[in-house]
BALOBA-1460 file (C-alpha; in Angstrom, 3 decimals):
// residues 240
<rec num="1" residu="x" x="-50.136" y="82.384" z="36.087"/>
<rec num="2" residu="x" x="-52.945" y="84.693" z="34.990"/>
<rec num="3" residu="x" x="-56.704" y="83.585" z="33.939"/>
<rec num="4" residu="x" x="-54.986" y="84.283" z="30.405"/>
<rec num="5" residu="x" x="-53.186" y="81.056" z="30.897"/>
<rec num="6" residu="x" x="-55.502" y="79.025" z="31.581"/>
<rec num="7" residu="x" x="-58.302" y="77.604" z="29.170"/>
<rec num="8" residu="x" x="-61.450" y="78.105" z="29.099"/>
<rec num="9" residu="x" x="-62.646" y="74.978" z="29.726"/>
<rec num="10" residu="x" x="-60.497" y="74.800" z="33.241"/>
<rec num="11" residu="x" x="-61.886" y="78.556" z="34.511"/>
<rec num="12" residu="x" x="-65.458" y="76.792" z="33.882"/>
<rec num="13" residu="x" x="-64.431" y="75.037" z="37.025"/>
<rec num="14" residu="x" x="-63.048" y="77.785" z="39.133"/>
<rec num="15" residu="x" x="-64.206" y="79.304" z="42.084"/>
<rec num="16" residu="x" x="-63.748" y="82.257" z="41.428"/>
<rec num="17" residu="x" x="-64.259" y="82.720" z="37.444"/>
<rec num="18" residu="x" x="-67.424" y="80.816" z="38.082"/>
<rec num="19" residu="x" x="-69.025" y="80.703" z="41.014"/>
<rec num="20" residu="x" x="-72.402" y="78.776" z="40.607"/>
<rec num="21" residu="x" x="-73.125" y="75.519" z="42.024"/>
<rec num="22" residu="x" x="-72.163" y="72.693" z="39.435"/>
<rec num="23" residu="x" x="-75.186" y="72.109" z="37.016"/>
<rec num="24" residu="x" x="-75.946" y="69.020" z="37.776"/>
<rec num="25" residu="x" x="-75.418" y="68.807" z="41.961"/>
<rec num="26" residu="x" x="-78.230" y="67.834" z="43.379"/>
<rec num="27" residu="x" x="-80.410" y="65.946" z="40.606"/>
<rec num="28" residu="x" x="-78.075" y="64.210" z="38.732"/>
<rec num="29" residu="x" x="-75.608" y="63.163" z="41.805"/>
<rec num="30" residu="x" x="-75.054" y="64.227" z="45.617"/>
<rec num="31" residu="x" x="-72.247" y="65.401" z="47.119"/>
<rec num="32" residu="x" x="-71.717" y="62.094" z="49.598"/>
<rec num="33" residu="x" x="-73.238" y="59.480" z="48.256"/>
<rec num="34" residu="x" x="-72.936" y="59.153" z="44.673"/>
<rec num="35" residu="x" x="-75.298" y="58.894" z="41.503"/>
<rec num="36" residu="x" x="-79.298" y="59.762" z="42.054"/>
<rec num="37" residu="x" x="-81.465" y="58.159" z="39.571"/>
<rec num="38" residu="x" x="-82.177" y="59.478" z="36.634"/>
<rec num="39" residu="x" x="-83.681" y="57.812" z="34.041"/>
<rec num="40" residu="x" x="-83.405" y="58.640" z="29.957"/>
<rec num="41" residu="x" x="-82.507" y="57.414" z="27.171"/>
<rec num="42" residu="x" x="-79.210" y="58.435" z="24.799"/>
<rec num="43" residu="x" x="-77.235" y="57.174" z="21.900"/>
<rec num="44" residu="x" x="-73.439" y="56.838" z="22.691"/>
<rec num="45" residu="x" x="-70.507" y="55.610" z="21.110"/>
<rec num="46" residu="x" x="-68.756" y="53.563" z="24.499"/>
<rec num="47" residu="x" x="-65.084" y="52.858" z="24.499"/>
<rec num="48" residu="x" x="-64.129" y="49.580" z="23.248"/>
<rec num="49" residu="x" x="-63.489" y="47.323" z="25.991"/>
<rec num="50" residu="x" x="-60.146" y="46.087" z="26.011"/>
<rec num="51" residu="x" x="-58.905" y="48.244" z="23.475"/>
<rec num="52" residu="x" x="-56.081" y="50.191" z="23.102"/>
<rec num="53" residu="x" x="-57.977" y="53.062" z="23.601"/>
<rec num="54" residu="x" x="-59.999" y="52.625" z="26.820"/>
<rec num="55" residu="x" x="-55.710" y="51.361" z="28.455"/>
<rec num="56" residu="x" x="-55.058" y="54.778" z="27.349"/>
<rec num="57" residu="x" x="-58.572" y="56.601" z="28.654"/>
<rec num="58" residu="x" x="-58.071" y="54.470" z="32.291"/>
<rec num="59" residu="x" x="-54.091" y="56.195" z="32.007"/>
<rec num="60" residu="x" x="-55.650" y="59.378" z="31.904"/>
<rec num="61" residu="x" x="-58.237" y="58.602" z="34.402"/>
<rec num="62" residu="x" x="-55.837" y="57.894" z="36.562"/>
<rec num="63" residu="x" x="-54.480" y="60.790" z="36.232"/>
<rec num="64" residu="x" x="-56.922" y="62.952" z="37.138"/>
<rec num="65" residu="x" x="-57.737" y="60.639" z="40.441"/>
<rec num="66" residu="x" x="-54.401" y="61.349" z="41.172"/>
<rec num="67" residu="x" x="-55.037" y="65.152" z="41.550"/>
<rec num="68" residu="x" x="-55.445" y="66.292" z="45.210"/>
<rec num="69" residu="x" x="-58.825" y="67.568" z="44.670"/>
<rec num="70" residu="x" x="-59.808" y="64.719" z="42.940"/>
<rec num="71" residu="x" x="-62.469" y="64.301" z="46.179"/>
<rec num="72" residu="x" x="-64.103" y="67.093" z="44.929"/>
<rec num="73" residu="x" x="-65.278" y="65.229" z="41.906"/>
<rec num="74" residu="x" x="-67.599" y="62.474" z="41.445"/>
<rec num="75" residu="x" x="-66.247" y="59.850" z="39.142"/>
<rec num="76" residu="x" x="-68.106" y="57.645" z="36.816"/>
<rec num="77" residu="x" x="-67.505" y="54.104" z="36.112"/>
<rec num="78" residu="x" x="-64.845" y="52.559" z="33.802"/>
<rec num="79" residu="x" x="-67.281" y="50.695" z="32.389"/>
<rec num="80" residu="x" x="-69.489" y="53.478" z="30.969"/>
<rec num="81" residu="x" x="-67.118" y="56.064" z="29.376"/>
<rec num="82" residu="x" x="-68.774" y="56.824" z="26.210"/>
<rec num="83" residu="x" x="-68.832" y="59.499" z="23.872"/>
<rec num="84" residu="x" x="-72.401" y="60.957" z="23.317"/>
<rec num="85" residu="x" x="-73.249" y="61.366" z="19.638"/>
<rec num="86" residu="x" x="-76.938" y="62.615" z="20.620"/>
<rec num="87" residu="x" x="-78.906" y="63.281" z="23.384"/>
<rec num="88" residu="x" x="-81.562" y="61.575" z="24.236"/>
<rec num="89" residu="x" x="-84.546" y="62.454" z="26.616"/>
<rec num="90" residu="x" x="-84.143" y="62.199" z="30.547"/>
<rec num="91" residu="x" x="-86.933" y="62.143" z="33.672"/>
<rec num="92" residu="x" x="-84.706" y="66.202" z="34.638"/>
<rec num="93" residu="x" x="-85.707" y="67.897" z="31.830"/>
<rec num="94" residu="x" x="-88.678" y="67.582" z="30.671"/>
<rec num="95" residu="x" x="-89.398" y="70.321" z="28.171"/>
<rec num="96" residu="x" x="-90.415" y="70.959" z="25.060"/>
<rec num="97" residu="x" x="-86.914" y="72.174" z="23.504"/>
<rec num="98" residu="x" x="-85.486" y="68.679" z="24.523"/>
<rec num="99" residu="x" x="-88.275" y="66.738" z="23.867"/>
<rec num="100" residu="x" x="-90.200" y="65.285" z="20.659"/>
<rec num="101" residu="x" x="-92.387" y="67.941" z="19.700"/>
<rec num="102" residu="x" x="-95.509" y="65.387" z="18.597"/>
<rec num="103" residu="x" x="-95.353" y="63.657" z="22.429"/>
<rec num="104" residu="x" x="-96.688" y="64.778" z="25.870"/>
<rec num="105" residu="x" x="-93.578" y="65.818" z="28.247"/>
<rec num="106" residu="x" x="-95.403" y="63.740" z="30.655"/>
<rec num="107" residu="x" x="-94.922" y="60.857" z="28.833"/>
<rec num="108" residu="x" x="-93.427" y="58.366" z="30.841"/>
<rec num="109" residu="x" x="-89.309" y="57.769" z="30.229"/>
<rec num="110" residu="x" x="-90.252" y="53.869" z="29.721"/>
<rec num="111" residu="x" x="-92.294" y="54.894" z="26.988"/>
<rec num="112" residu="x" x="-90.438" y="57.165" z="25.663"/>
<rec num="113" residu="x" x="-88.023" y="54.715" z="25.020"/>
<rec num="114" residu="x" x="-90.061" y="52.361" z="23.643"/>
<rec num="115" residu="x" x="-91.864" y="55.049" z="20.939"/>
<rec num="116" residu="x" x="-88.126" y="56.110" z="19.961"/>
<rec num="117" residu="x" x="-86.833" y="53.124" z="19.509"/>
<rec num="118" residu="x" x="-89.731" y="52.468" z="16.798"/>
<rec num="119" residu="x" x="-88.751" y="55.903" z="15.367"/>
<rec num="120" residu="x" x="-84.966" y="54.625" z="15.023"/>
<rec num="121" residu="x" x="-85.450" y="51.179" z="13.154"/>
<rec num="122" residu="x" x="-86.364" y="53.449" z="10.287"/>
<rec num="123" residu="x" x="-82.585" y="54.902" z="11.053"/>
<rec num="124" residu="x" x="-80.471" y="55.073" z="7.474"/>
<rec num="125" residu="x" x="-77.704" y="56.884" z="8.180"/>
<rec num="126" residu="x" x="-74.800" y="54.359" z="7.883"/>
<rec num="127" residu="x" x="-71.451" y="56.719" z="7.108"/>
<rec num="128" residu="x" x="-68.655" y="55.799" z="9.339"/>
<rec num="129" residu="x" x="-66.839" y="58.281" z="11.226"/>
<rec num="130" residu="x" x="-63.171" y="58.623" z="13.398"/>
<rec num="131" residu="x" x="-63.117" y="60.212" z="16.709"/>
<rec num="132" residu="x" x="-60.188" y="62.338" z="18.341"/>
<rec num="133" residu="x" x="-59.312" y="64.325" z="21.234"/>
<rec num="134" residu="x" x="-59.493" y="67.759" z="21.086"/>
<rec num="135" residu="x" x="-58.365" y="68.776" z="24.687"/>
<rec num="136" residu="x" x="-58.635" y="68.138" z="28.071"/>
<rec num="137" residu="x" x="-61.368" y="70.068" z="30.947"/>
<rec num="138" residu="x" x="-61.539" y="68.792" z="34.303"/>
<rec num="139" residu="x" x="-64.678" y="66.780" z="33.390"/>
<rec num="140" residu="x" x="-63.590" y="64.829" z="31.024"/>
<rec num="141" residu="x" x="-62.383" y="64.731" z="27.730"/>
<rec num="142" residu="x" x="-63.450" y="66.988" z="24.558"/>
<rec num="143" residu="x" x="-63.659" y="65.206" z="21.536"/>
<rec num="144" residu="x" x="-64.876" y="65.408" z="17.898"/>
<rec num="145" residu="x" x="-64.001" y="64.055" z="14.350"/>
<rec num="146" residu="x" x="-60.504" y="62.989" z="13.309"/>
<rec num="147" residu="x" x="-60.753" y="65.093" z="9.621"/>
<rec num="148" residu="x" x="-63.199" y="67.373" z="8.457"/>
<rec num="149" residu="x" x="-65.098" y="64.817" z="6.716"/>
<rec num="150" residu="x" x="-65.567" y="62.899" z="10.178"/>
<rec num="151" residu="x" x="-66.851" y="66.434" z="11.501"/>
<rec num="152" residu="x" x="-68.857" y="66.676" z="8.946"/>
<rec num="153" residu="x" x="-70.312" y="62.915" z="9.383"/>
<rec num="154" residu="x" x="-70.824" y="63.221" z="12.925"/>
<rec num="155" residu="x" x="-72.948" y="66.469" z="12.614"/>
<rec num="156" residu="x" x="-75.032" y="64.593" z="9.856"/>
<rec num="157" residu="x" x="-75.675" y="61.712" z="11.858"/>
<rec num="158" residu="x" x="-77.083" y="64.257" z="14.451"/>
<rec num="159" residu="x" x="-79.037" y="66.284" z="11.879"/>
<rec num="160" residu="x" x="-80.692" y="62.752" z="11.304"/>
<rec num="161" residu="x" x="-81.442" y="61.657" z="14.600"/>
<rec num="162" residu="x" x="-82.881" y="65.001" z="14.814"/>
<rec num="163" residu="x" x="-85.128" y="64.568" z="11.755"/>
<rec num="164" residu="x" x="-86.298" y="61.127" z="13.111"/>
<rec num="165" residu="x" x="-87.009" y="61.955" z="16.422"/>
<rec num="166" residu="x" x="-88.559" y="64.910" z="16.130"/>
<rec num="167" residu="x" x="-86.421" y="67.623" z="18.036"/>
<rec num="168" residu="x" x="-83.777" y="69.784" z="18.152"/>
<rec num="169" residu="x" x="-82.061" y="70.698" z="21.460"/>
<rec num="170" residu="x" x="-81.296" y="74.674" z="21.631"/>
<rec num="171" residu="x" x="-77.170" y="73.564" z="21.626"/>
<rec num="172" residu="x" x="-78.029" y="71.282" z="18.610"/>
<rec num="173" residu="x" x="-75.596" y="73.416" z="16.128"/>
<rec num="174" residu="x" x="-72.663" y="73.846" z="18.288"/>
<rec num="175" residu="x" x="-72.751" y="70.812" z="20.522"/>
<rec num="176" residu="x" x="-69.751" y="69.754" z="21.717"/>
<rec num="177" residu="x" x="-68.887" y="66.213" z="21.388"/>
<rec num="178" residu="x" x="-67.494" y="64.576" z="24.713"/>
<rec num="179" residu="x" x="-66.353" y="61.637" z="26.985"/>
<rec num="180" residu="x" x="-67.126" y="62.815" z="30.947"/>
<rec num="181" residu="x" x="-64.970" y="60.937" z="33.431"/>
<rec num="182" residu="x" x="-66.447" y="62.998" z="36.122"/>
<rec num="183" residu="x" x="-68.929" y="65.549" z="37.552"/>
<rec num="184" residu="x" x="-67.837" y="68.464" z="40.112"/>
<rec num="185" residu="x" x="-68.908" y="68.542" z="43.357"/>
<rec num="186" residu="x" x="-67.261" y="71.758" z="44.272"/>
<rec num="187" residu="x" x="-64.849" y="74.312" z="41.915"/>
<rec num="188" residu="x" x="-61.293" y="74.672" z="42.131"/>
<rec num="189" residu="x" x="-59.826" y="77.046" z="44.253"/>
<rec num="190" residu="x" x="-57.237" y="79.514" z="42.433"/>
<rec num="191" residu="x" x="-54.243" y="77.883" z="43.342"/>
<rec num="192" residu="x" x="-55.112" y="74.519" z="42.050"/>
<rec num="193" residu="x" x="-55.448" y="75.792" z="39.047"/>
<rec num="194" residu="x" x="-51.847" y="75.746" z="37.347"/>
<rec num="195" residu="x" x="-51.225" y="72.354" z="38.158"/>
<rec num="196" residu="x" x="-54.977" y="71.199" z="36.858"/>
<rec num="197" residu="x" x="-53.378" y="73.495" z="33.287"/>
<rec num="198" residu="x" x="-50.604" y="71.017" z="33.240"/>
<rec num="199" residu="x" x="-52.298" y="68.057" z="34.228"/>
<rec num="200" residu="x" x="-55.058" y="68.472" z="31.419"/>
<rec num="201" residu="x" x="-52.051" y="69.744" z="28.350"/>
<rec num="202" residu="x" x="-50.361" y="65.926" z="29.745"/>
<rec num="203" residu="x" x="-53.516" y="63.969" z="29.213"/>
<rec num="204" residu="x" x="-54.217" y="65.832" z="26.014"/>
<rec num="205" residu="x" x="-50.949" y="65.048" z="24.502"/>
<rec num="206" residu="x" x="-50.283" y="61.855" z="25.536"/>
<rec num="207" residu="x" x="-54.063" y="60.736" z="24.348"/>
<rec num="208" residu="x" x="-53.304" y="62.092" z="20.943"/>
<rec num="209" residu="x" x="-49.853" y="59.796" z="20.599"/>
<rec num="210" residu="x" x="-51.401" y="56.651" z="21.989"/>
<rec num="211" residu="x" x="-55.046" y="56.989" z="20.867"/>
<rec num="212" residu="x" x="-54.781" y="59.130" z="17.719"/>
<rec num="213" residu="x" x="-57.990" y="57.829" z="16.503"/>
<rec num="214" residu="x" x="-60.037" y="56.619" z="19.396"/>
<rec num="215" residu="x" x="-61.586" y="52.597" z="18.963"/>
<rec num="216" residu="x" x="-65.519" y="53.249" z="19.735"/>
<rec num="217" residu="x" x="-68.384" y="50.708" z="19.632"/>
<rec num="218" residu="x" x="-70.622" y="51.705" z="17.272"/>
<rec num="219" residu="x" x="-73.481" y="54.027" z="17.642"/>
<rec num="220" residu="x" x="-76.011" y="52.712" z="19.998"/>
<rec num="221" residu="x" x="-79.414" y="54.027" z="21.411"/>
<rec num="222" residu="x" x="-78.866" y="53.211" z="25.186"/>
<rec num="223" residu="x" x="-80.820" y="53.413" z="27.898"/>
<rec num="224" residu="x" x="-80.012" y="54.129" z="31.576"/>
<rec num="225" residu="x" x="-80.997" y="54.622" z="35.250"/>
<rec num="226" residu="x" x="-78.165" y="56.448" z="36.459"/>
<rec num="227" residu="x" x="-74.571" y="57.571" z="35.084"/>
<rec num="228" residu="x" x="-73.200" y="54.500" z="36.669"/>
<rec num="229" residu="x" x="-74.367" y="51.772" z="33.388"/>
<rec num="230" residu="x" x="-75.625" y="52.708" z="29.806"/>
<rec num="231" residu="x" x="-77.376" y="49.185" z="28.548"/>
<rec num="232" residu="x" x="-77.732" y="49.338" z="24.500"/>
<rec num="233" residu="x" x="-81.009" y="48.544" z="22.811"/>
<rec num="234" residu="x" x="-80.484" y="49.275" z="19.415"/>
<rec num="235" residu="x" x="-77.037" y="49.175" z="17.611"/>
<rec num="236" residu="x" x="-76.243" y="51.508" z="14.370"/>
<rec num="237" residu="x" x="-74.255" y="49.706" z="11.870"/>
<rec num="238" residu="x" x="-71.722" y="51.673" z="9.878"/>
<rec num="239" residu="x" x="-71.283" y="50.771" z="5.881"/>
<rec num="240" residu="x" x="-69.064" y="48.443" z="5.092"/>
């Protein structure tokens, strides 16, 4: 198989179509011993516990612990597969692009929290959305809106946030909605790649007949130490 093949998404994780260290390695998680803290806030959409949908997200899981490089990955909990809807601000990146631009970036992440969770009980936006696959990538799963109009909701729920909290991250446009089931700790290797293709078409596919639509909690503003739990403080409410 040539890189032609192959998606995007999967050459991210090659070796040799991309060889720099995994973003995250080394403040975010370790390669032996798991998560390093990290503490920020978010607000997430988390799979709906003992749903359809999260039977059919622990399937595909599965599948990808299955793989024999799954070692090279560092998986997150069950319990905290969410899909963010918009980042929040974390203790690793503190700057003024992902940060509100009235507050000090060395404002502490406790009251950070606290400041932006005043900010968000002013929150109005109450459309409802859908959420659906889109494909497959060796972290995770990509998702976004089930129609157009649920695109369409989803970016003006983040437009909002964005008003309210007073920033705008530099991928705020073209963000790309997603549930991460794990983090690299090292790339693939070429030949690993065709069965990762296959692997990642299965999961797609057999996501979109089980889960067409995908059965999220609503929106929450969350708050976390680590990857391993996201607690929610503040709960959006679609309309009825």
């Amino acid at each position: 198989m040539t890189a032609t093949m192959f998606s995007p998404e999967l050459l991210f994780y090659s070796k040799t179509h991309n060889p720099n260290p995994p973003a995250h390695l080394g403040s975010r998680y370790r390669k032996v011993g798991g998560f390093l803290p990290e503490a920020g806030n978010t607000i997430v959409c988390h799979a709906e516990k003992g749903s359809r949908t999260q039977t059919v997200l622990i399937e595909a899981r599965e599948k990808y612990l299955a793989m024999p490089e799954a070692q090279q990955f560092l998986f997150t909990p069950i319990s905290s597969l969410h899909m963010t809807l918009f980042e929040g601000v974390i203790e690793t990146r503190r700057r003024q692009d992902f940060w509100p631009s009235d507050l000090p970036l060395e404002t502490p992440i406790d009251d950070m929290t606290e400041l932006m969770a005043a900010r968000l009980e002013g929150f109005s936006m109450a459309d409802p959305f859908n959420v659906a696959v889109v494909e497959a990538r060796p972290s995770g799963l990509l998702l976004d809106g089930a129609t157009e109009n649920d695109r369409k909701v989803m970016r003006a729920w983040r437009h909002a946030f964005a008003d309210l909290l007073g920033y705008r991250q530099p991928n705020h446009e073209d963000y790309k909605f997603h549930m991460t089931f794990a983090y690299a700790i090292e790339r693939l290797e070429d030949e690993a790649l065709p069965r990762w293709q296959a692997m990642l078409d299965d999961v797609a596919e057999d996501i979109r007949r089980k889960a067409p639509v995908f059965e999220l909690t609503l929106p929450a503003f969350c708050v976390f130490e680590d990857m391993n739990h996201f607690h929610e403080l503040l709960i959006f409410d679609f309309d009825a």
